[in-house]
C-alpha positions in Angstrom: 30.8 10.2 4.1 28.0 10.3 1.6 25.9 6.7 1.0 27.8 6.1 -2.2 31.6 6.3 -0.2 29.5 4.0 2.1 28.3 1.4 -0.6 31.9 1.4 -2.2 33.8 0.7 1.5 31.3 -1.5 2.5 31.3 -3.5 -0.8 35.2 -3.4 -1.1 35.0 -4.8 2.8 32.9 -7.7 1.6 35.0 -8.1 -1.6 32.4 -8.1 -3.8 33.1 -6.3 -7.4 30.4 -4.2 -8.7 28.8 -7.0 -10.6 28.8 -9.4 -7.7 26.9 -6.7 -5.5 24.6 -5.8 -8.3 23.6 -9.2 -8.5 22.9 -9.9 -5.3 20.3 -7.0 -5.3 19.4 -7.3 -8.1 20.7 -4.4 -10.5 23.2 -4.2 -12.9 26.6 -3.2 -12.1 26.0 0.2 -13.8 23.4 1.1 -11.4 26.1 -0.2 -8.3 28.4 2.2 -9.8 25.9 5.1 -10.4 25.0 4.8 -6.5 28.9 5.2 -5.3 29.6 7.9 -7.9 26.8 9.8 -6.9 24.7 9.9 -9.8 21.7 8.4 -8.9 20.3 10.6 -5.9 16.5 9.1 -4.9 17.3 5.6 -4.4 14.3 3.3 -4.1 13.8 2.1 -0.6 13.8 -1.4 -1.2 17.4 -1.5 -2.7 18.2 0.7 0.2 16.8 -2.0 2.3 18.2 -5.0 -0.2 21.9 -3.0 0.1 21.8 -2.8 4.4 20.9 -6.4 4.4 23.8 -7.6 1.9 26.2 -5.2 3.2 25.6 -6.1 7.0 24.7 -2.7 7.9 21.5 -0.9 9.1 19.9 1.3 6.3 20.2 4.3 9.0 23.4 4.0 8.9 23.5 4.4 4.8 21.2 7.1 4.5 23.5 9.2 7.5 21.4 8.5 10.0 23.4 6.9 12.6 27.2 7.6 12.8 28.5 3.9 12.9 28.4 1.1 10.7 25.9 -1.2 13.1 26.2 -5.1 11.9 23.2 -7.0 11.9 25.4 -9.5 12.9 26.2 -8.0 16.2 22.1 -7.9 17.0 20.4 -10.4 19.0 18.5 -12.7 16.7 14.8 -12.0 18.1 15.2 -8.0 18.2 17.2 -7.9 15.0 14.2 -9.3 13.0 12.3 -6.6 14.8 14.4 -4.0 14.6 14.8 -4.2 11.2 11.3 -4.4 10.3 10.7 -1.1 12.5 14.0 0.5 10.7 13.1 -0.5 7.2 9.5 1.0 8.1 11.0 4.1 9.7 13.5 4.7 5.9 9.8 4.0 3.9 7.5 6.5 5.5 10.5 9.1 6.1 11.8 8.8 2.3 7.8 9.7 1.5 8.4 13.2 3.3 9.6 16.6 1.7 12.8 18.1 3.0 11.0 20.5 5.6 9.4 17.4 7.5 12.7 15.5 7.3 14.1 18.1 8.7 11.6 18.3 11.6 12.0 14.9 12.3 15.4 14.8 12.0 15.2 17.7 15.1 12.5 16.1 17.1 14.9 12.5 17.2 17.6 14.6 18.0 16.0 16.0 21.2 14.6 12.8 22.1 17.7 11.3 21.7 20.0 14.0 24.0 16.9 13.1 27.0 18.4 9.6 27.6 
């Protein structure tokens, strides 16, 4: 599912219409509906941020990063503040890589990962 499927289910979920959403991050609808057709690619991180926190999700899971919708919700109230400051931090410094060191990161959380 690519992050624009992701924004549309997720915003259809919440039953927000494009504008609704759009205001709530603080874009135009056009710029909603760009990011679930696909036509804007580099998303800035703080909308990516601004979306996860709206839509309830982590912004892992919209950039493909983790294969289930996680709630914030659903989080302990302490370690959810943390969390998402460590998560957010994680999607600012990664997004500031080219592909080749995404890729190697990508691989060395992978293997970390499959240790536990």
């Amino acid at each position: 599912m690519t992050i624009g499927e992701k924004i549309k289910n997720l915003r259809e979920s919440k039953g927000y219409t494009l504008e609704e959403l759009g205001e709530k991050i603080g874009v135009g609808k056009s710029t909603v509906r760009k990011w679930e057709n696909g036509l804007i690619k580099n998303m800035r991180r703080d909308k990516i941020a601004k979306l996860a926190e709206v839509l309830g999700c982590s912004p892992l899971y919209l950039l493909g990063y983790e294969e289930e919708e996680i709630s914030v919700k659903e989080l302990p109230t302490n370690d959810d503040v943390e969390l998402l400051k460590r998560m957010n931090r994680f999607v600012e410094l990664y997004s500031q890589l080219n592909e080749d060191d995404q890729n190697l990161i990508d691989g060395m959380l992978k293997s970390l990962a499959s240790k536990k």
